[in-house]
C-alpha positions in Angstrom: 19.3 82.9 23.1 15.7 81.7 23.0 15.8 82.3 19.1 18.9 80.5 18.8 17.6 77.4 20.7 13.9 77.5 18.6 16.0 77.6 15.3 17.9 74.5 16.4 14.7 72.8 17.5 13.3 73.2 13.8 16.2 72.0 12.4 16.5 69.1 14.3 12.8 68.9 13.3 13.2 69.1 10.1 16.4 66.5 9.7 14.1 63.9 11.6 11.4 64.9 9.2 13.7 63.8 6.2 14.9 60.7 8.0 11.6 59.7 8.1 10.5 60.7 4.9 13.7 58.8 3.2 12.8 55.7 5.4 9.0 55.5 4.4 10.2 56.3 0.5 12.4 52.9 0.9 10.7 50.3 -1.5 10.5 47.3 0.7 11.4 43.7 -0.6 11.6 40.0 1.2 14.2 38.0 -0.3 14.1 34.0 0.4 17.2 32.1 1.7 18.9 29.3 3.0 21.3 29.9 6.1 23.9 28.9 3.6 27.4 30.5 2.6 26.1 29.9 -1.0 24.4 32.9 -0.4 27.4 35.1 1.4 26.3 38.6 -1.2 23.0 38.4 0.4 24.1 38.7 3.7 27.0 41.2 3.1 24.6 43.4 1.6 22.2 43.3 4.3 24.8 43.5 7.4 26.9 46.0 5.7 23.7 48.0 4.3 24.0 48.4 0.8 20.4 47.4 0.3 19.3 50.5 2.7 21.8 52.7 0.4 20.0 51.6 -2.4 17.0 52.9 -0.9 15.6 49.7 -0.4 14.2 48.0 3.0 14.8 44.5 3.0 13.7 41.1 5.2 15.5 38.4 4.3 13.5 34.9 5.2 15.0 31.6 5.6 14.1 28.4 4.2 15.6 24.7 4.4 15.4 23.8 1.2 15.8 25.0 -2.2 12.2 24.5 -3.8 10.0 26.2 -0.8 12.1 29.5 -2.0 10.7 28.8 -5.3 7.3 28.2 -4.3 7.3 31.0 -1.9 8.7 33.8 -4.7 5.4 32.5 -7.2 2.9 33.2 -4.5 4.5 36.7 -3.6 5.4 35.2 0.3 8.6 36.5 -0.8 9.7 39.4 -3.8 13.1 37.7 -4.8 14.6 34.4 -4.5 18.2 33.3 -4.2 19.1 29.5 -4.1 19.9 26.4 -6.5 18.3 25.6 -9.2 16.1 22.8 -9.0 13.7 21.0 -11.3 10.5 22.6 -9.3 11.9 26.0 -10.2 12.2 25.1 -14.2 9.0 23.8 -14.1 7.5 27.3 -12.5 9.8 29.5 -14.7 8.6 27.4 -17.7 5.3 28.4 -17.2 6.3 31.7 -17.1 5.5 32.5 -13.3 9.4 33.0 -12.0 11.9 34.6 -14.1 15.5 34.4 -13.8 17.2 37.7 -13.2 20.9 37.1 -11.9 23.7 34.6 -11.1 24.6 33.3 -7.7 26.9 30.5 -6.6 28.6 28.0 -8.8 30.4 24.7 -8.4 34.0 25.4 -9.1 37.1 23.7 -8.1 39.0 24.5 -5.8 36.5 26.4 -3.6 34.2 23.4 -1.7 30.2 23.9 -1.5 28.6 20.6 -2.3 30.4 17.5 -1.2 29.9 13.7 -1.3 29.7 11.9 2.0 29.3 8.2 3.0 27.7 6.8 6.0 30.3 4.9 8.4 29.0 1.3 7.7 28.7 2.3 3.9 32.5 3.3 3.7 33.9 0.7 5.9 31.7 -1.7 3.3 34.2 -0.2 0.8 32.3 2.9 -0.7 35.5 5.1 -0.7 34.8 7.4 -3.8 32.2 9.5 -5.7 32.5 6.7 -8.2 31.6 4.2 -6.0 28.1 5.5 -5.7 26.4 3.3 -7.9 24.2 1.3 -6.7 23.7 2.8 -3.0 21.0 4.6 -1.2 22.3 8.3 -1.7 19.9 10.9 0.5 18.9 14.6 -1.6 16.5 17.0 0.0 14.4 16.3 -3.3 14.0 14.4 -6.3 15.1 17.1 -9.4 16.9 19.2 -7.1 20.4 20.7 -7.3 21.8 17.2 -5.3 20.1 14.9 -7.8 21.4 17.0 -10.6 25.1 16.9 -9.5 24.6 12.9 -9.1 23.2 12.4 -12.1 26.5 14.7 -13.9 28.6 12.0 -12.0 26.9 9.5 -13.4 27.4 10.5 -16.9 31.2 11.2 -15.8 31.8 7.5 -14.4 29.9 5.8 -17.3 27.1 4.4 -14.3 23.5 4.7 -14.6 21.8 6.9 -12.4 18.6 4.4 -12.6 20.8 2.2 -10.6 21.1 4.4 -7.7 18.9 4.3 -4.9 17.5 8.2 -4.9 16.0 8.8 -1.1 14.3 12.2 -1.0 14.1 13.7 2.3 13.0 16.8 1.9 15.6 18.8 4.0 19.4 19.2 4.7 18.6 18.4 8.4 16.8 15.0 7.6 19.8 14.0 5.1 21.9 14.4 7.5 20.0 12.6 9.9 19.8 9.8 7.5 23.3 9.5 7.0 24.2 9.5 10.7 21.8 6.8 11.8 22.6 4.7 8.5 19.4 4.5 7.2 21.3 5.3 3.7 24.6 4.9 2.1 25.5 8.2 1.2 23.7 12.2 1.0 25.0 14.9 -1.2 25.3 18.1 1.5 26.9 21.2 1.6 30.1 21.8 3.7 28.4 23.7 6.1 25.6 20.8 7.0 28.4 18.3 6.8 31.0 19.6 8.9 29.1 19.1 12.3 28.8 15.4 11.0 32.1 15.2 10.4 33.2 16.3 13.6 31.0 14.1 15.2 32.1 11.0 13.5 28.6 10.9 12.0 30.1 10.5 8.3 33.4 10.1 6.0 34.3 12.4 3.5 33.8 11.2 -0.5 35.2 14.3 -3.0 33.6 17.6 -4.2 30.9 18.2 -6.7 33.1 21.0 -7.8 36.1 18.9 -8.3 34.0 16.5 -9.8 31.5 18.6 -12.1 31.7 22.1 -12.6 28.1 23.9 -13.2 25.8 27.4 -12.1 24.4 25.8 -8.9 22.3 29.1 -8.0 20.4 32.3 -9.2 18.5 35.1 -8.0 14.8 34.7 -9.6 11.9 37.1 -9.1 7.9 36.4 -10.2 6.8 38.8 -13.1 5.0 40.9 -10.5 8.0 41.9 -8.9 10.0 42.4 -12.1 7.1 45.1 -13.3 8.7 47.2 -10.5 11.7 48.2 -12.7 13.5 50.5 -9.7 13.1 47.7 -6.7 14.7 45.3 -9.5 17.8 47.4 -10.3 18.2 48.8 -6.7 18.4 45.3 -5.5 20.7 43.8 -8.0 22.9 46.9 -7.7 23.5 46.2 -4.1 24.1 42.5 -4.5 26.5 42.8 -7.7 28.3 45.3 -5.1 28.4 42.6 -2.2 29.6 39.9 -4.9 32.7 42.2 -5.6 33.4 42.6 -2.4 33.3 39.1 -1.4 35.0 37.5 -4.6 38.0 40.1 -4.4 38.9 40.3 -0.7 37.4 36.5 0.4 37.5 34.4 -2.9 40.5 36.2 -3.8 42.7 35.1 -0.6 41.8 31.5 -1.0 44.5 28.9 -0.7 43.7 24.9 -1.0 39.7 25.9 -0.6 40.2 27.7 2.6 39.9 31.1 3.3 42.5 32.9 5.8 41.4 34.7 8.6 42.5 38.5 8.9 42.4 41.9 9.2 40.4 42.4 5.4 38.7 38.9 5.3 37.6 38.9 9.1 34.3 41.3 8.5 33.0 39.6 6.4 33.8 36.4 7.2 32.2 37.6 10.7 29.2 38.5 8.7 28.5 35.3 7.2 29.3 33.3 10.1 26.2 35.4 11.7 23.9 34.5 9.3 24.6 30.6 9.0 25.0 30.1 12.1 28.5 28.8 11.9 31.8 29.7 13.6 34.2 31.6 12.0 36.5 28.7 11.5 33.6 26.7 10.4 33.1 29.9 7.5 37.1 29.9 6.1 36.6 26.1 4.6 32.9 26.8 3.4 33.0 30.1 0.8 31.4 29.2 -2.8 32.7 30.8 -5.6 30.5 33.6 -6.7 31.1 35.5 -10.2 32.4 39.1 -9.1 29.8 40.5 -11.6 27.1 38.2 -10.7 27.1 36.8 -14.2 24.8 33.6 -15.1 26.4 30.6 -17.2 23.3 30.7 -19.7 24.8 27.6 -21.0 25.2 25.8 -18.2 21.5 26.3 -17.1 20.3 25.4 -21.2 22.4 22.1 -20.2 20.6 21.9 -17.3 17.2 22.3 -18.1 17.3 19.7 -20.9 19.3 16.9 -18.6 16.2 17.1 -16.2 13.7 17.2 -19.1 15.7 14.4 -20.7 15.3 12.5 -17.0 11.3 13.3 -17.0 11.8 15.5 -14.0 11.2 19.2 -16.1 8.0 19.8 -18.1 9.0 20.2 -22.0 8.9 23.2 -24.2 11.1 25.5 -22.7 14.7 26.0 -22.5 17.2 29.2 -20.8 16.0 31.4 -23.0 12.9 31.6 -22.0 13.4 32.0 -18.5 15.4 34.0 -18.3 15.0 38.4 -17.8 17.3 39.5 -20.4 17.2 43.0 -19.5 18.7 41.9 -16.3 21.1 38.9 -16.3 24.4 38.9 -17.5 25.2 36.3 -19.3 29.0 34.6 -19.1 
């Protein structure tokens, strides 16, 4: 009986042993995001632990704006990156210190990210439109980021020159906000999820969509060329986030009726685990999913028309366009 209880003993041992083992083997990576559903794969992989079947131990750390994940990814305070393209992160990737290694949301109709919104005073003063932006004080986090962009493709679309816009750079969702709700500007680009609580509130009207309005690739995963020389971390992690974009496109994106997402017995997981990570209520979540390519795919294209818009604007250095930026043994291209 003694025997019997050792030999258990050592096994137990042992399985802890391998446990361990397997858990100090993980290669460990910090990914940099914003609390937004933009980022949904992210999350899904983390909460439902693909990344730790990958063999992978990841931290995810949050940001409020766009270019600090940028920043933050050159200087190794984080191993991947995964937010909208701005011109700050050209400029880096031109220089050849980030790379461009997969595809993340995109402004599409039909599924609401980015939106338009006036301040009360601003629209009661007849600003009632996206087109009716010309002219105003509109609030971005920064000049040459993702906000800026869209404004300047709704520019070109209404035939009005973005020079005669009023661009107020404030450095953070959470101070465009602010802006708009103690009318210190006209209008702020936001995303649904910043906006709602506005909206709620009475803080701001409702304009339109950028995805209605202008269709582009909005964000990308990006790693520095340090991380990239570690080919195994690289395809572990884009393994497990081109599984969590299937996953979300086919049983979230998939059920979508009028940009709104129902709530039940397949979508409720994962709904549950995005409203954890943004902070939002699940009924917040439902009206607030991005569209997301189901392979993870990159509109090379789109980001070539990109990068020569902002260098065409003065805002991105000269010199380089997609191609260079972009990891080819990694991205797939749409």
């Amino acid at each position: 009986m003694i025997g019997i209880v050792r030999l258990a003993l050592a096994g137990l041992v042992a399985i802890m042993a391998i446990g361990t083992a397997r858990a100090e083997d993980a290669l460990k990576a910090k990914i940099g995001v914003l609390r937004l559903s933009s980022s949904a794969p992210v999350f899904i992989a983390q909460d439902k632990g693909y990344f730790r079947d990958a063999g992978l131990e990841v931290e995810l750390k949050f940001f409020d704006a766009a270019q600090p994940i940028a920043v933050a990814t050159t200087s190794g305070d984080v191993d991947f990156g995964v937010t909208a393209f701005t011109a700050g992160l050209y400029n880096l990737a031109g220089k050849g210190v980030l790379k461009v290694i997969g595809g993340m949301s995109r402004e599409k109709p039909g599924y609401p990210l980015i939106g338009y919104f006036a301040s009360n005073n601003a629209f009661a003063a007849g600003l009632k439109t996206p087109k009716d932006l010309a002219g105003k004080r509109v609030a971005v986090t920064q000049v040459g980021s993702s906000f800026h962009y869209s404004l300047g493709l709704l520019a070109d679309k209404y035939g009005f020159k973005l020079a005669d816009v009023k661009i107020v750079p404030l450095q953070s969702l959470s101070n465009a906000a602010a802006a708009l709700k103690g009318e210190t500007v006209d209008a702020a680009l936001l995303p649904v999820s910043t906006a709602r609580k506005l909206m709620d509130e009475g803080g701001a009207k409702f304009l339109g969509w950028v995805g209605d309005e202008t269709p582009w690739q909005l964000g990308a995963v990006f790693a520095s060329p340090k991380t990239l020389t570690n080919k195994a971390l690289v395809t572990k992690l884009l393994g497990a986030l081109t599984k969590a974009d299937r996953e979300y496109h086919d049983v979230i994106l998939a059920a979508m009726k009028d940009g709104v997402a129902p709530i039940n017995e397949q979508t409720k997981p994962l709904l549950e685990i995005i409203a954890k990570y943004t902070n939002l209520p699940v009924e917040q979540v439902v009206g607030n999913c991005a569209y997301i390519d189901p392979e993870g795919k990159l509109d090379v294209k789109n980001v070539d028309n990109q990068i020569k818009w902002l260098q065409e604007q003065g805002f991105a250095d000269k010199g380089f366009d997609a191609n260079g930026i972009i990891a080819k043994d990694y991205v797939k291209a749409d």
